[in-house]
Every structure is written in structure tokens, then in C-alpha cells.
C-alpha positions in Angstrom: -4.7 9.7 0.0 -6.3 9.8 -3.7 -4.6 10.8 -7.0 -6.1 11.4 -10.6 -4.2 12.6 -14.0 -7.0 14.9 -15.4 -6.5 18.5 -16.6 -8.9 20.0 -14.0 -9.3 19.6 -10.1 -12.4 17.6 -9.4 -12.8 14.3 -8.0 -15.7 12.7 -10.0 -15.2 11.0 -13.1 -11.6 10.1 -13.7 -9.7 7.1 -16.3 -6.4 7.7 -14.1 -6.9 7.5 -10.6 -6.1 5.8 -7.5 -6.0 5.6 -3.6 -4.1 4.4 -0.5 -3.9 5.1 3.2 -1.9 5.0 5.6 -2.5 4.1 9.2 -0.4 6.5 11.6 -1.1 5.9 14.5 -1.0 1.9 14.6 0.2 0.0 11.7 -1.3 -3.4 11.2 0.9 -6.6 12.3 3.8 -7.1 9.6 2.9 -10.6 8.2 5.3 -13.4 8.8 4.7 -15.0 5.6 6.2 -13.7 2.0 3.7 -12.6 -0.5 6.3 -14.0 -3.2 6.2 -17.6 -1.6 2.4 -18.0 -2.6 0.5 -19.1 -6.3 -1.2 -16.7 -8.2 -4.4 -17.2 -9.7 -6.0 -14.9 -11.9 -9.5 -14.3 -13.1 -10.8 -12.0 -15.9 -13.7 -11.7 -17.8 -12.8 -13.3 -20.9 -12.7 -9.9 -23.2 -16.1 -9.5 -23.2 -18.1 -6.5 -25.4 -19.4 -3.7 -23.7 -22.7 -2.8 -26.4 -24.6 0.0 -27.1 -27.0 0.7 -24.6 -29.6 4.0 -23.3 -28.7 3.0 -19.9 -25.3 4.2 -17.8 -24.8 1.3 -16.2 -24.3 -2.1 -17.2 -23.8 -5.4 -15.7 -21.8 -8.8 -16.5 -21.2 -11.7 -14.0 -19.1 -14.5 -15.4 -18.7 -17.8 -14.1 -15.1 -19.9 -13.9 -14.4 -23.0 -12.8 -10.9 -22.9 -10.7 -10.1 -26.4 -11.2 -9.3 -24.9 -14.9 -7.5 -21.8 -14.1 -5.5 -23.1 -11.6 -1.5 -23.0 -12.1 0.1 -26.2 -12.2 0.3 -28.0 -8.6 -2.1 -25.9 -7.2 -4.9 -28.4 -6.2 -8.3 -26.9 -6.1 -10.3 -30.0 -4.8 -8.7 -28.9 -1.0 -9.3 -25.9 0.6 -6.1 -23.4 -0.1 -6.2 -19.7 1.8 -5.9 -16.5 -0.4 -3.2 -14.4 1.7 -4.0 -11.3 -0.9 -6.5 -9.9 -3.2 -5.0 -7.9 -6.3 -7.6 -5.9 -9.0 -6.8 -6.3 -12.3 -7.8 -3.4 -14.9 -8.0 -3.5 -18.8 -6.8 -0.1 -19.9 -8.6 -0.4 -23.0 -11.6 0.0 -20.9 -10.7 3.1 -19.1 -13.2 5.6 -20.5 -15.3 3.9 -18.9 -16.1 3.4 -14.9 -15.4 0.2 -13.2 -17.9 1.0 -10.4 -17.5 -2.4 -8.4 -16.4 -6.1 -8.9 -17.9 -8.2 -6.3 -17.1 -12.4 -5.6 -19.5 -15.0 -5.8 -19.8 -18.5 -5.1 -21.8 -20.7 -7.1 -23.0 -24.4 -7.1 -21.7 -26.7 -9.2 -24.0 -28.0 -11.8 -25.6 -24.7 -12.8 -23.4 -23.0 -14.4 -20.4 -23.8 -17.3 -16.8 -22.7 -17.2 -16.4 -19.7 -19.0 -20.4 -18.3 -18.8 -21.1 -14.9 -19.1 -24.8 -13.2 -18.3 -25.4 -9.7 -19.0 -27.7 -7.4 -17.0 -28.2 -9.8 -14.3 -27.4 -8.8 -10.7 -26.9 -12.1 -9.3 -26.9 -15.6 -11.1 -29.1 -18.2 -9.6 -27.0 -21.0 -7.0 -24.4 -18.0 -6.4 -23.8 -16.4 -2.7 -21.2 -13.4 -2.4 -18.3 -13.8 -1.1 -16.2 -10.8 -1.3 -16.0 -7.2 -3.6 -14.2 -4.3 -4.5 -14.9 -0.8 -5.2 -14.1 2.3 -6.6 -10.5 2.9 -5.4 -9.9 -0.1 -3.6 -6.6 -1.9 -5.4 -7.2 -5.0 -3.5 -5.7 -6.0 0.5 -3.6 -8.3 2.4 -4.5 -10.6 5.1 -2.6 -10.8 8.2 -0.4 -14.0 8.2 -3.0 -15.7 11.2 -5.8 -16.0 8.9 -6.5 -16.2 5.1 -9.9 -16.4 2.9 -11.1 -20.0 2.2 -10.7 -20.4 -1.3 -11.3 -24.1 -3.5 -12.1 -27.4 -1.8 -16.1 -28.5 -1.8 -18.3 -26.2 -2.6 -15.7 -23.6 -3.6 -14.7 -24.4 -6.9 -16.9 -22.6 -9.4 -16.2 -18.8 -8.5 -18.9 -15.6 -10.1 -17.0 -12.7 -11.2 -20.0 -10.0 -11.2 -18.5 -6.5 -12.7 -20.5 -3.3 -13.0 -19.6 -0.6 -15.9 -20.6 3.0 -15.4 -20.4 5.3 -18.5 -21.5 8.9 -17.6 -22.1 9.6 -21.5 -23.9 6.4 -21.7 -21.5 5.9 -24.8 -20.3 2.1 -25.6 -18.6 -0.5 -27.8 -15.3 -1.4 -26.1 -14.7 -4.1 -24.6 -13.3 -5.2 -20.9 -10.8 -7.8 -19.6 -11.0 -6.6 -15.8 -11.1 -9.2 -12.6 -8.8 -10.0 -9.7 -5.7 -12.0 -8.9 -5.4 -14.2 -6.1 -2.6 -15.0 -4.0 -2.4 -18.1 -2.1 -0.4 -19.0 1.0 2.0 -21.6 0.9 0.3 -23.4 3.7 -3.1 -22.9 5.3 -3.8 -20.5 8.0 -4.8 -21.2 11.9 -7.9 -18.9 11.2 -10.2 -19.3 7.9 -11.5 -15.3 7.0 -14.7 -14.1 6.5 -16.8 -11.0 5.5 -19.2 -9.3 8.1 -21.6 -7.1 6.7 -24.5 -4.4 7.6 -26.3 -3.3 4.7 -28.6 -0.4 5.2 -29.4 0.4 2.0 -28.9 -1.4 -1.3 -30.4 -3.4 -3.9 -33.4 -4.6 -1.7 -34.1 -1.5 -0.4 -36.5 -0.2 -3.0 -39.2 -3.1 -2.5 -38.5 -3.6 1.8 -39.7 0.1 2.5 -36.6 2.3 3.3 -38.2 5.5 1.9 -36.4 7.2 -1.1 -34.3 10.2 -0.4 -35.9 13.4 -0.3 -34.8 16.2 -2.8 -33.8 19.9 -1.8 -32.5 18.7 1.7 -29.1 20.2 3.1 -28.6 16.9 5.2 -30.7 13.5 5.5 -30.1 10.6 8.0 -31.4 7.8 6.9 -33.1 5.2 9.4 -30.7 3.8 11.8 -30.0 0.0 11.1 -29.2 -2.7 14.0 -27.6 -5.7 13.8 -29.3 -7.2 17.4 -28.0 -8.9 20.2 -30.2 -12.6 18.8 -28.4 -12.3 15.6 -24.9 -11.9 16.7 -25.2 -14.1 19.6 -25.2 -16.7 16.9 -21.8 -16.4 16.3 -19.6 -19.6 16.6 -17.1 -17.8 18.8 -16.7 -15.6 21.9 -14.9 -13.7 20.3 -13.8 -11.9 16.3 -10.4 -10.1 15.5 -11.5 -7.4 13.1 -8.6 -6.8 11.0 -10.0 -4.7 8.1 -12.7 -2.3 6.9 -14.8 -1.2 4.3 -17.6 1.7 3.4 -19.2 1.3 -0.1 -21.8 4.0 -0.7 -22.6 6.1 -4.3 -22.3 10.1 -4.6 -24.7 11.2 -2.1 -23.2 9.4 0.6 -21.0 12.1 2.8 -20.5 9.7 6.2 -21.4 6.5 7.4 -20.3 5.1 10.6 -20.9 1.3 12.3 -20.5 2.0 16.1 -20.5 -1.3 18.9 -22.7 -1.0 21.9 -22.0 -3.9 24.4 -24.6 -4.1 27.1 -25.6 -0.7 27.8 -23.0 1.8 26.5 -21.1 2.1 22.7 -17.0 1.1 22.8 -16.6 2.9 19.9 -16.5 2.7 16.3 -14.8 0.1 13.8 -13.7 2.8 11.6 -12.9 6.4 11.8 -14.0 8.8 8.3 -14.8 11.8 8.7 -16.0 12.2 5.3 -16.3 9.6 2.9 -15.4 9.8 -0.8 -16.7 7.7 -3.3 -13.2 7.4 -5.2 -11.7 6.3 -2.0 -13.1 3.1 -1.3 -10.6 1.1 0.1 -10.7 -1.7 2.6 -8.7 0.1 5.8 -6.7 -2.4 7.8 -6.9 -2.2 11.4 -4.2 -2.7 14.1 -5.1 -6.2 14.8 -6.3 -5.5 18.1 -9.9 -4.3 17.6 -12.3 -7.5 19.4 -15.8 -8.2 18.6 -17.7 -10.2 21.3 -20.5 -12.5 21.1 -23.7 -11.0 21.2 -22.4 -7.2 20.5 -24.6 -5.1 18.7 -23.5 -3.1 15.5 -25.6 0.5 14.4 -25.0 1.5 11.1 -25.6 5.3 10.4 -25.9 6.7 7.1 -25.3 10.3 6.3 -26.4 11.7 3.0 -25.4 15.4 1.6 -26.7 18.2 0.1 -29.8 16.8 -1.8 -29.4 18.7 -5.0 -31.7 16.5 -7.4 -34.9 18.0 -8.2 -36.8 14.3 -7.8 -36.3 11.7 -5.2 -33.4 9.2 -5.4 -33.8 5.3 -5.1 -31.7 3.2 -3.1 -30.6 0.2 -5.6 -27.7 -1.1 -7.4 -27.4 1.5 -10.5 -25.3 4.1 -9.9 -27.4 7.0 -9.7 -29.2 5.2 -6.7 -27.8 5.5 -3.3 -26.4 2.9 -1.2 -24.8 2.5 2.5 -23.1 -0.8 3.1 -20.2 -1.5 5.7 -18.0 -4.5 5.5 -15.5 -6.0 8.4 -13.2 -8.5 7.6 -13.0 -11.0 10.5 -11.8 -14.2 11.8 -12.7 -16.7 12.4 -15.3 -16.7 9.4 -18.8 -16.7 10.7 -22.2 -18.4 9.0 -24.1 -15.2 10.5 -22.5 -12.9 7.9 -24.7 -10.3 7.1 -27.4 -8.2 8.2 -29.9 -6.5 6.2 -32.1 -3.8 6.5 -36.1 -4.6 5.8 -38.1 -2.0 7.2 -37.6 0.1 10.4 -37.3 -1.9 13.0 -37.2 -5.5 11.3 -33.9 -7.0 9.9 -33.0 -10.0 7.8 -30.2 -12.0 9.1 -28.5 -14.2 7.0 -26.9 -17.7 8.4 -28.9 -17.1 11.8 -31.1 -20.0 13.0 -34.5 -18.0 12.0 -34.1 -15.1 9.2 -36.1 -12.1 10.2 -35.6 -10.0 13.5 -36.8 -7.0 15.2 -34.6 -4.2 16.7 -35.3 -0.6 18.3 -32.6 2.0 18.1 -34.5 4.6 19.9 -32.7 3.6 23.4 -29.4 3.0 21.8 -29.4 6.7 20.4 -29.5 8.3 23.3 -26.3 6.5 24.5 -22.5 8.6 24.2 -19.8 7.5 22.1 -16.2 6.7 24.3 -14.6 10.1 24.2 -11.5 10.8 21.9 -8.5 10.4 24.3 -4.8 11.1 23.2 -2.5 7.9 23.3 1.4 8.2 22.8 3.4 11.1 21.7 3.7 11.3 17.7 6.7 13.4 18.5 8.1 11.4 21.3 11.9 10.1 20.9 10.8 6.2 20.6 8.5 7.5 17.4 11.8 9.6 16.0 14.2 6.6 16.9 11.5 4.3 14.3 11.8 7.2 11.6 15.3 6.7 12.2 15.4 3.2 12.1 13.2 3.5 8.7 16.0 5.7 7.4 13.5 8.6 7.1 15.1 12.2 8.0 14.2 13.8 11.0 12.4 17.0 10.6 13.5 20.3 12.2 10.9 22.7 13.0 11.7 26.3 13.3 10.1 27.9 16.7 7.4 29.8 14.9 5.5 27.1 14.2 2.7 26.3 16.3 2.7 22.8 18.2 -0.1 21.5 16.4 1.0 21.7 13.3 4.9 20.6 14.4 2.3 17.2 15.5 1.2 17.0 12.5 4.2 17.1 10.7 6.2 14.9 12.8 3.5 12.4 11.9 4.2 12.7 8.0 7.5 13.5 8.5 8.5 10.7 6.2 7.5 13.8 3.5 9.5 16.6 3.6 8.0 20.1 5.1 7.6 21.9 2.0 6.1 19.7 -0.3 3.6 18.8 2.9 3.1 22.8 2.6 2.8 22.7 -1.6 0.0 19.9 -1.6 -1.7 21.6 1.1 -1.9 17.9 2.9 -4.0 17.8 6.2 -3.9 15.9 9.2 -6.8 15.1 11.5 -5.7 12.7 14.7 -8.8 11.0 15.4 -9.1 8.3 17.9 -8.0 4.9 16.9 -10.0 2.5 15.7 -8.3 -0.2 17.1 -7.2 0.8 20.5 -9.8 -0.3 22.6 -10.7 -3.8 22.7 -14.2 -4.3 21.9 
């Protein structure tokens, strides 16, 4: 769901705006653990001055040592576990766009507490760690597992923020970053990102062609994280318990489907259509497996090419990008995969870096067919409204049983402001009920 206070009715470019989602057909695990019984750590850039500049988009990565920052009796020599990842905005910077904040870790040495580089993508000795983007207000991680966070190696964090003005317009300045909150105790499971990136800010100089103008649709080339990179992974098995897309305007679908041996199991997330305002992580019910030695296809969908030259994949954003993010456990060293030219990937944390891959067999394979699981209007799914102390919904006769479906889903809303917003539903098959 996505909401912006703006006089017209566009989704584009909007100061007040938001998103969240629901999952309806199997809501993640309830954690065990209180997110009031944690610390909270905050990070910000330290008011820094957004200047005048020709260009739309800027970049600022700031560099903070923890050690500092951390609340009293919170010891950041030992490893702690984030439980849940907040985004903090400075209003004063609302007119203009805070495209993405993305984590890094940095070495210790190279940089001082407190250092902030502008226009620089990445600062040297610093590895990402995590992001957020447009829409996303942060997530929570099931009580089982939490991001490593402090300890050796983990004490000097990169705060890298990206500022999109559509005016190109400047001179106010930006306090933005992310609060932590840490569990009272470690975790059984330390959390990690796994990533497919096929298209992004290497793309431009590792041969993924531009994207053509005047085309209604455009596929870009299939990417394949391979059987001898994920075979690397330290475990038999990963419990995928969240989601993420991160693509620019162009981007109308992306999809990252798992084909074990020689068939797909299905996808790790269902959008139909993605919106760049929406980019939220989407929790999973807990139960979605990866095994060793799956491989992942990413698929990236692009819209009606309306631009009259062709358009870059990069960083700016005006470029294009098509990135898909799981959050796992346990965390693995083999974290991401990334596209280099058709048929050659780069896999980073596997024994040897570079690795060749062929879709063309893999395409011809079917997807597991959409099958219907559970009644959304059966008694046990009423007697949870019930116990929710949510109304039950009475349908008159006339309406169709589809749509009485589809409203005994949402029926935590009442009918007619459902029918005032015009709200759609679309059961899809869940992502998380097949083990993969």
C-alpha cells in the first residue's frame, strides 16, 4: 500500500509519502523478543550542506565510529545483533529526494569518526552491508536471527546517502540516517544479505548493453547465480525471511526464480508490478528454504521506453538498475552475485571470482503452477478476525464470490471505504509455501 499528501494524483515525485504491506496469506513468525527490551543506536549524517550543483543527483558517505555513538553499557568491541532497522528523515530536507541510504563497513585505520566525502560512490577499505530505498521505512528480524553488528572488524560503520533533486535546485542541508535496535542478547543465527545484481553501477563498463529507446517492452539479459557459486555456501540449507527489489523508473517487473536440479520451485517474491516509491523489504513466512547449490535467475523487465536516446545502467538516477536482495540466515561469505557480461558472473566471497553460466536451458523450464491453499473465507480465518477483534463482514447475495474473497481478506477494512479507495486484491501464490 503507498500514500502521498500532494494536490494531484501521480506517483512520482512526492515530499510526503510512504508505504507498507501486508502479507495475507501468511504472516511472518511473531518474534519472541520485545523491540522495547533492546538499545537504540542512531546514526545521521552530521547536518551536512547540500550545495549548488548542475547535476540531480548528489552523493555523501559519512564515516562513524560506533564505539563513540554507542549508548551507555552498550559495548561495541563484542559482537551485539540488530533485531531492527528504523530510517530516520530530516524534514528540512524534504524537497528534496532521498533516493537510497545504503550500510557500509569500513576498516579501521582509514577513515576518522565523523568523515564525510562528497560525490564518492564508495570510500576505499568499505564493503556494503545493508540499504534502504525509496519507501522502505526500515524491517524487523525474526527473533532466531539478527544482523551482526560491532565486535572486530565492525566498528567503523559508512553511512552512504544519495539526494535526488528533479529541479536540480540546492542549498539545504540533511540530517538523514538509520536507527538501530539491538537485542538484549545475541541470536542463535547471525543475518546476512544475499544479492543478485543485474544491472547497476558496474554495468556501464562490463558490457550489459544500454537500453534501447522507442521500445514498448525490453528484457534485459537474463542473470544466473550458478550451481559453483552457491554450492559455496557454508550450509545445507538458508531460511529466507525477507525481500527486496531496488530498480529506478523504467523498471516495471523483476523476478528471482530458484531452479533446483532440473526444474524452477518457484519464486522468492511475488510483484506483479513494481513501483519505485514502494521499495520495501517484504517479509516472508519464515518457511521459504534455500539449498545448497540452488541456482537463482534474475529477470528484469523494463517499460515503455519513452526517452528519445538510450539510457545507462549506473548509479544516478536517471540510469536504470535491477538489483534483488534476500535476507537470510545463517549469513553467508558468498553474498553476492554480479552480472559481467552475458554468460560470465562475478561472485563475491566464492573461492575463485569469475564464473560462466548459460540460461538458454533454464528458460525453457515452467514455473510451479499457482495452486489455491486454505480458504480466506473459511470459519478458522473468521474465528482469527474474531480473535483480533475485527468485525465480521456481511456480504449481501449479489455480490459475486470473488469479490466476497477478496473482501473477506481485507475485511479488517470496512466494505465501503474498500469500495471508495477502489483497493484491489490479486491472490497470487505464496512465496513462502513451498519449501525450496
Amino acid at each position: 500500500m503507498q500514500w502521498a499528501i500532494v494536490a494531484g494524483h501521480d506517483f512520482f515525485f512526492h515530499t510526503r509519502k510512504g508505504s507498507f504491506s501486508v502479507n495475507l496469506l501468511s504472516a511472518p513468525k511473531v518474534p519472541d523478543l520485545s523491540l522495547h527490551s533492546g538499545k537504540m543506536l542512531t546514526v545521521k549524517m552530521p547536518n551536512i550542506l547540500l550545495n549548488a550543483t548542475n547535476s540531480k543527483d548528489r552523493y555523501f558517505c559519512g564515516v562513524f565510529d560506533l564505539k563513540q555513538l554507542a549508548p551507555t553499557g552498550l559495548d561495541m568491541d563484542v559482537k551485539n545483533h540488530v533485531a531492527a532497522v528504523f530510517r530516520e528523515e530530516d524534514s528540512s530536507s524534504l524537497p528534496y529526494m532521498v533516493h537510497h541510504v545504503i550500510l557500509l563497513w569500513c576498516e579501521e585505520g582509514l577513515h576518522a569518526h565523523l568523515e564525510i566525502m562528497e560525490q564518492l560512490m564508495m570510500p576505499p577499505g568499505c564493503t556494503i552491508w545493508a540499504g534502504l530505498g525509496p519507501g522502505g521505512r526500515g524491517w524487523q528480524l525474526p527473533a532466531e536471527a539478527g544482523l551482526p553488528f560491532g565486535g572486530p572488524g565492525r566498528t567503523l560503520l559508512g553511512l552512504q546517502v544519495h539526494h535526488y533533486s528533479p529541479s536540480s535546485t540546492w542549498g539545504l542541508r540533511d540530517s538523514s540516517g538509520l536507527s538501530f535496535l539491538l537485542a538484549d542478547r545475541l541470536r542463535p543465527h547471525d543475518a546476512g544479505l544475499l544479492t543478485v545484481i543485474g544491472a547497476g553501477p558496474w554495468s556501464g563498463s562490463l558490457g550489459l548493453p544500454d537500453l534501447p529507446p522507442g521500445r514498448a517492452h525490453y528484457t534485459a539479459p537474463q542473470v544466473l547465480a550458478p550451481f559453483s557459486c552457491t554450492r559455496e555456501w557454508n550450509a545445507e540449507e538458508l531460511t529466507v525471511f525477507s525481500v527486496y527489489h531496488h530498480a529506478h523508473s523504467l523498471s516495471i517487473s523483476m523476478s528471482l526464480e530458484v531452479v533446483r536440479g532440473s526444474q524452477k520451485v518457484g519464486s522468492v517474491r511475488q510483484e506483479k508490478r513494481f513501483d519505485f516509491d514502494s521499495q520495501a523489504f517484504e517479509m516472508t513466512s519464515g518457511s521459504m528454504k534455500l539449498r545448497r547449490g540452488d541456482e537463482l535467475l534474475l529477470t528484469c523487465n523494463e517499460k515503455k521506453m519513452s526517452r528519445t536516446s538510450p539510457t545507462k545502467w549506473g548509479d544516478l538516477f536517471d540510469d536504470e538498475m535491477c538489483v534483488i536482495s534476500m535476507t537470510v540466515y545463517p549469513a553467508q561469505v558468498m553474498s553476492q552475485v554480479w552480472f559481467a557480461e552475458e554468460g560470465l558472473v562475478w561472485c563475491d566471497g566464492a573461492s575463485h571470482l569469475w564464473h560462466n553460466y548459460s540460461v538458454s536451458k533454464i528458460s525453457l523450464l515452467s514455473s510451479p503452477p499457482c495452486m489455491a491453499r486454505g480458504s480466506l473465507i473459511s470459519s478458522e480465518a473468521l474465528d482469527l478476525l474474531d480473535a483480533l477483534a475485527v468485525n465480521k463482514t456481511s456480504l449481501p447475495p449479489k455480490f459475486p464470490k470473488q469479490l466476497s474473497q477478496a473482501l473477506s481478506v481485507a475485511s479488517a477494512v470496512p466494505v465501503s471505504l474498500l469500495l471508495m479507495t477502489g483497493l484491489s486484491l490479486m491472490l497470487s501464490p505464496n512465496p513462502g509455501a513451498f519449501d525450496m
